[in-house]
C-alpha positions, -999 to +999 in steps of 0.1 A: +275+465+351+250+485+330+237+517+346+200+527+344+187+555+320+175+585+343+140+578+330+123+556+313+092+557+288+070+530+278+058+530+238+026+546+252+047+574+262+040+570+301+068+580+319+082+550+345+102+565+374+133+596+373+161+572+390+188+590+410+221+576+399+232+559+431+200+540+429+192+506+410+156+502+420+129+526+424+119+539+459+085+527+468+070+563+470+084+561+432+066+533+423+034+549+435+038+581+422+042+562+386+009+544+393-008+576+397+008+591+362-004+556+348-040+561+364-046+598+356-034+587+315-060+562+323-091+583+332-078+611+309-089+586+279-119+572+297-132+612+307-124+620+265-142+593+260-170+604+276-171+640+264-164+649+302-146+672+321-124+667+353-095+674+368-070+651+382-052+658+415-024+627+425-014+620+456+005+590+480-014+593+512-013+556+534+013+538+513-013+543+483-016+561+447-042+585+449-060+602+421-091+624+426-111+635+397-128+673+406-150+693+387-188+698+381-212+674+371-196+643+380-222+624+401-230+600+378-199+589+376-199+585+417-234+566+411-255+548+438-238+548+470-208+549+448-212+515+426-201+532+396-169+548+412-160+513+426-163+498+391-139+528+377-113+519+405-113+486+398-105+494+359-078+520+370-063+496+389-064+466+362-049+495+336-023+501+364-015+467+373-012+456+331+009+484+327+035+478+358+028+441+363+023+444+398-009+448+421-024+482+425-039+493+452-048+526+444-077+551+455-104+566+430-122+593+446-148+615+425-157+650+429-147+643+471-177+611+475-144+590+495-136+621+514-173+623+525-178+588+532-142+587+555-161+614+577-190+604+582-174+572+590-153+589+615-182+597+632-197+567+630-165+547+647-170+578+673-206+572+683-198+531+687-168+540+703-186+557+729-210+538+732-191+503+736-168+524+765-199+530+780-218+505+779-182+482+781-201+459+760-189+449+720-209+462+693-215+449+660-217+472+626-237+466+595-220+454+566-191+475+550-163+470+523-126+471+526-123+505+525-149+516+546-137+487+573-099+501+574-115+537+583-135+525+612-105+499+622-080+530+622-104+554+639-115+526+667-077+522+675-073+558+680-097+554+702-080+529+726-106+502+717-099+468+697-119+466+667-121+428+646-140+419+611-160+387+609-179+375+582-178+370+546-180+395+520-201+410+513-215+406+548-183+410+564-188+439+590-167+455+621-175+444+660-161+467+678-147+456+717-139+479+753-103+471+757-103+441+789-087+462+819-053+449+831 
């Protein structure tokens, strides 16, 4: 049986996953910590590019590569209710997904426009959520995408109340429901 190098590097000089010995397959937290090297190598070359200046923070927070590009200037780059960030995700994680053949699901966030929108979405599934165990009555939301649905889904459960998308994209909102008594 052949053992596995301790790493591995691709031609491009991206570094795969450190493998412990006893191990023949990366760890899942492995696997996503090599999507965010892959990412930031990514948006390094896209910000050079550009003749722009960031920093790169990775993280695995919710089973997910993270990367958040910081610095000063960088709203354009978050655009109109963050179109343009969207369209960089979704190039990350096409760069990503070529480079490990597998599906990424990995979060872009620019100069902290995700972090925003999760609290004021917070809020948001707050308000409803009061309201609806109020009123015990459901309550329908406008339209959201996936990410913004997961947030309010989470939060609602937290809050002891049954939450359900309907809909098509990208109409596809959140009615939120009192939880029937027993």
């Amino acid at each position: 049986m052949t053992d596995i190098p301790d790493i591995v590097y691709s031609d491009d000089d991206i570094v795969a996953v450190d493998l412990a010995a006893d191990d023949k397959k990366p760890t899942k937290a492995a696997d996503l910590v090599a999507e965010g090297d892959i990412a930031a190598d990514y948006l390094e070359g896209l910000l050079d590019i550009m003749d722009r200046d960031g920093d790169l923070d990775m993280d695995v927070e919710s089973n997910r590569a993270r990367v958040s590009i910081v610095g000063d200037d960088l709203e354009d780059l978050v655009g109109a209710d963050g179109d343009v960030l969207d369209a960089l995700q979704e190039l990350t994680r096409l760069a990503v997904t070529r480079e490990t053949g597998n599906r990424s699901r990995l979060m872009l966030d620019i100069a902290g426009y995700r972090e925003g929108e999760r609290k004021l979405l917070v809020v948001l599934a707050d308000e409803v959520g009061e309201r609806v165990k109020t009123s015990g009555e459901p309550e329908k939301l406008h339209p959201m995408n996936a990410f913004e649905r997961k947030i309010v889904h989470d939060r609602v459960g937290e809050l002891g109340l049954r939450s359900e998308s309907e809909g098509e994209e990208p109409n596809r909102c959140i009615v939120v429901h009192p939880v029937a008594a027993e």
